[in-house]
N, C-alpha and C positions, 0 to 999 in steps of 0.2 A: 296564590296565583293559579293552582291547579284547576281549583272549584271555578272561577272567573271562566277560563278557560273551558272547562264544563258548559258554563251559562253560557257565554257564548258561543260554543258548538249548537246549543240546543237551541239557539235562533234559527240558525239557519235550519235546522228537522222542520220546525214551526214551520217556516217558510215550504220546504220541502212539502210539508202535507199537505198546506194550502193548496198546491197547486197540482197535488193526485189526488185532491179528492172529490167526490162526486155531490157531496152539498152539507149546509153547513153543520149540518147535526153528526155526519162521518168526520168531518174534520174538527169539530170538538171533541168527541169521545176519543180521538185518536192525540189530540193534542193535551186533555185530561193524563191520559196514562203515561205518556212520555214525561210531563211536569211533576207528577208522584210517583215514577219512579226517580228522578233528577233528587228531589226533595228529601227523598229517601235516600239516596247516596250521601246527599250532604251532611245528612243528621249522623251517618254512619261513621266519613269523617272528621267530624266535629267533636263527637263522643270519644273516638280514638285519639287525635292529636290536639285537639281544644286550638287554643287563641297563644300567639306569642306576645301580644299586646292589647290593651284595652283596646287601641285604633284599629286592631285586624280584626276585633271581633264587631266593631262598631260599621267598620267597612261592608263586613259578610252580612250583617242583618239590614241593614241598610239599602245595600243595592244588589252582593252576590244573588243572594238568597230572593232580594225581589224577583229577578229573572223569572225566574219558572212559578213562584206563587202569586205574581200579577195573572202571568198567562193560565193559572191553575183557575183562580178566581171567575175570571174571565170566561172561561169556555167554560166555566161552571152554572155558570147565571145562563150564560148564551142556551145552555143545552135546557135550563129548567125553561126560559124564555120562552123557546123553540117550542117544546112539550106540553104549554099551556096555552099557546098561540093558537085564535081561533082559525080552523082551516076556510071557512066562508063567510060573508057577511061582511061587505067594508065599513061597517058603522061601527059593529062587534069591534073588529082589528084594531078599529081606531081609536074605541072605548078602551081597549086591554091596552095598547100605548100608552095611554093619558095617565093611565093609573101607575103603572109600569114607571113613566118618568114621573110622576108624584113620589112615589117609594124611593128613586133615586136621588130625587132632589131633598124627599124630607134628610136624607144619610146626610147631604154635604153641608144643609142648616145645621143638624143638629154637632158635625165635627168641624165648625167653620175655624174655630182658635186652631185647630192641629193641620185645616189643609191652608191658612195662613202661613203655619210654621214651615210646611214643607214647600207652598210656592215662594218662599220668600228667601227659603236659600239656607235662614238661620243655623244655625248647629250648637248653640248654646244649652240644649236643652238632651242630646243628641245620645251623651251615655245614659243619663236616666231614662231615654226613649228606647235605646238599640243596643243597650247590654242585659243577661241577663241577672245582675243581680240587683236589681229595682224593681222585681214581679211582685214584691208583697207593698210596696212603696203608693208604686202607680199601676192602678189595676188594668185587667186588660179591660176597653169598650165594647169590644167588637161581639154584640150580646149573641151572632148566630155561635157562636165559638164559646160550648162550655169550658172546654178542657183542653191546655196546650200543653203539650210537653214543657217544663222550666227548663229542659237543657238543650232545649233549637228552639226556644221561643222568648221574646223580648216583649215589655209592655205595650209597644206599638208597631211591631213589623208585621203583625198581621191586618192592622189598620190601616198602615204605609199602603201594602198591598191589596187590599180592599178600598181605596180613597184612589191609587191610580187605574184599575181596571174598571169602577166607575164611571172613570172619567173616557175610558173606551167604550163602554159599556152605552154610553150617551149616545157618542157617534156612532153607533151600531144603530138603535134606535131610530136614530134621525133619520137612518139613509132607510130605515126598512118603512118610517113614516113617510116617506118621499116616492120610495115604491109603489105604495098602494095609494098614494092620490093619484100618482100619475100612470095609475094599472098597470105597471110594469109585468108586477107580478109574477117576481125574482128572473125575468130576461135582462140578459147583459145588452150592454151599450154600449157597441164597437167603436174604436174610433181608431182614426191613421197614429200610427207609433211615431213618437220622436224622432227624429234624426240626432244622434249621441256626438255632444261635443268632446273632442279630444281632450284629455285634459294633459296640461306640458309637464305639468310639478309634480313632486315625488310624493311619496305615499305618507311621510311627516306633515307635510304641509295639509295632506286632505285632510287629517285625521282632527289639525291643528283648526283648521276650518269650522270641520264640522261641531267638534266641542264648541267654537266659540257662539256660532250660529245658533245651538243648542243655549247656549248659555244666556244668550240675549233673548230669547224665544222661542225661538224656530221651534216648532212640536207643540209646544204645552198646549197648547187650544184642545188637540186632542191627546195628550196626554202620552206622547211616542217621545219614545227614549231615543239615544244614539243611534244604534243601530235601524230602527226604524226608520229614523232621520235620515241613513247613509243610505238606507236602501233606495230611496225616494231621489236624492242626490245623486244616487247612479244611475236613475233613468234619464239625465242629463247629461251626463261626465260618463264621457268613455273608461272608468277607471274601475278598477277590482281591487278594496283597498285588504291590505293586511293585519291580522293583528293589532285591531286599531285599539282596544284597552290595556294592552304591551306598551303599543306605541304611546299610548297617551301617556303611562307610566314616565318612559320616555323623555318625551317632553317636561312635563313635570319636575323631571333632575338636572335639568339643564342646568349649567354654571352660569352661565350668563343671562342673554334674553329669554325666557320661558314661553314669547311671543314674538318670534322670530321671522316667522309667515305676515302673521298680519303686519309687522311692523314695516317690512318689505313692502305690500301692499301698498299702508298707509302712505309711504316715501313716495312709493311711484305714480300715486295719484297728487299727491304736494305737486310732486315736479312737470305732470301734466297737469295742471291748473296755470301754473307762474308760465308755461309753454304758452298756453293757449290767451293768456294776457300781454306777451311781447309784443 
């Protein structure tokens, strides 16, 4: 729970930089070193206190650890992106695009069985993918990647994270393809801010929410986890939510309904239907 906690602390820095920094190349190099050093803590306690169960070590490669080596990924590409982007010429830009999403699209041909396995939910496959004692079994793919540490590195949680920042990596692209048709030519496009609806329910019920929303879709097109989710959901919802992978924990232990929120919901839309049929 510590490290989680960690990963989640380091959203919000991310965010934090985002919005002091002055373009995108200072806000990669600044969101690089924050992610290895995060990575580097992890490895540090990992070596010292290891896994109390197979499921805790399967949990940490899985999603802990994704945290900061999506976003390491990610502002990894962006900065090399950034550094070979021609500065003139919109034919040039548009040619290094093309090619650019060629390279990224060949990655998600060539790992289509494994980004199957992770949009599909599966988990059958899950210890031999996200523990590490199946590194001589199932080797690692991820060919930029000679040499992983065996004792903070699993057959595929480098893939994991490299197949989801990808899939950022896209929508980055697209919007910077969009820029330069439409000569933007990186100026922002004001627009009137929302008026933030109150929200009445407690902070279980957002939390319960937003997993489930997550869990039907919400995100995946571009590949945004919870918290991305929830950020987006608060520029809606007057709400500041707490502790929401606590809270999900939470939920989770519940004795009785484990969907408690929605099931409410569900009720009170029944009985406003049969209302509006009287």
């Amino acid at each position: 729970m510590k490290l989680l906690l960690l990963a989640q602390n380091l959203e919000n820095q991310l965010l934090e930089i985002k919005e002091n920094s002055k373009n995108i190349m200072q806000r990669s190099n600044r969101s690089i070193l924050i992610c290895t050093k995060l990575l580097g803590s992890f490895k540090k306690e990992i070596a010292k206190n290891g896994f109390k169960s197979i499921s805790d070590e399967i949990f940490f490669f899985k999603y802990t650890k994704q945290i900061p080596l999506k976003q390491l990924i990610y502002f990894s590409e962006i900065r090399s992106f950034e550094i070979q982007f021609p500065k003139t010429d919109k034919d040039s830009q548009l040619k290094f695009l093309k090619r650019k999403m060629q390279k990224v699209n060949r990655f998600f041909i060539y790992n289509l069985d494994f980004g199957r396995y992770v949009d599909s939910g599966a988990t059958n496959f899950d210890k031999e993918y996200y523990t590490r004692d199946y590194l001589d079994t199932f080797h690692i793919t991820t060919s930029k990647f000679y040499f992983q540490d065996p004792e903070f590195c699993t057959p595929r949680d480098m893939l994991l994270g490299k197949y989801r920042a990808y899939y950022s990596l896209v929508h980055y692209m697209a919007e910077k393809k969009r820029s330069i048709k439409n000569n933007l030519n990186g100026k922002l496009v004001t627009t009137q801010p929302v008026e933030k609806m109150h929200w009445p329910f407690s902070n279980t019920d957002y939390v319960e929410l937003v997993y489930a929303l997550c869990a039907k879709g919400l995100g995946k097109q571009n590949n945004q986890g919870i918290m991305q989710v929830s950020k987006k959901l608060q520029q809606l919802f007057d709400v500041e939510p707490k502790d929401i992978y606590k809270t999900y924990q939470d939920i989770k232990n519940r004795k009785n309904s484990r969907t408690l929120f929605l099931d409410q919901l569900s009720t009170s839309l029944l009985i406003e239907m049969d209302k509006s049929e009287e």
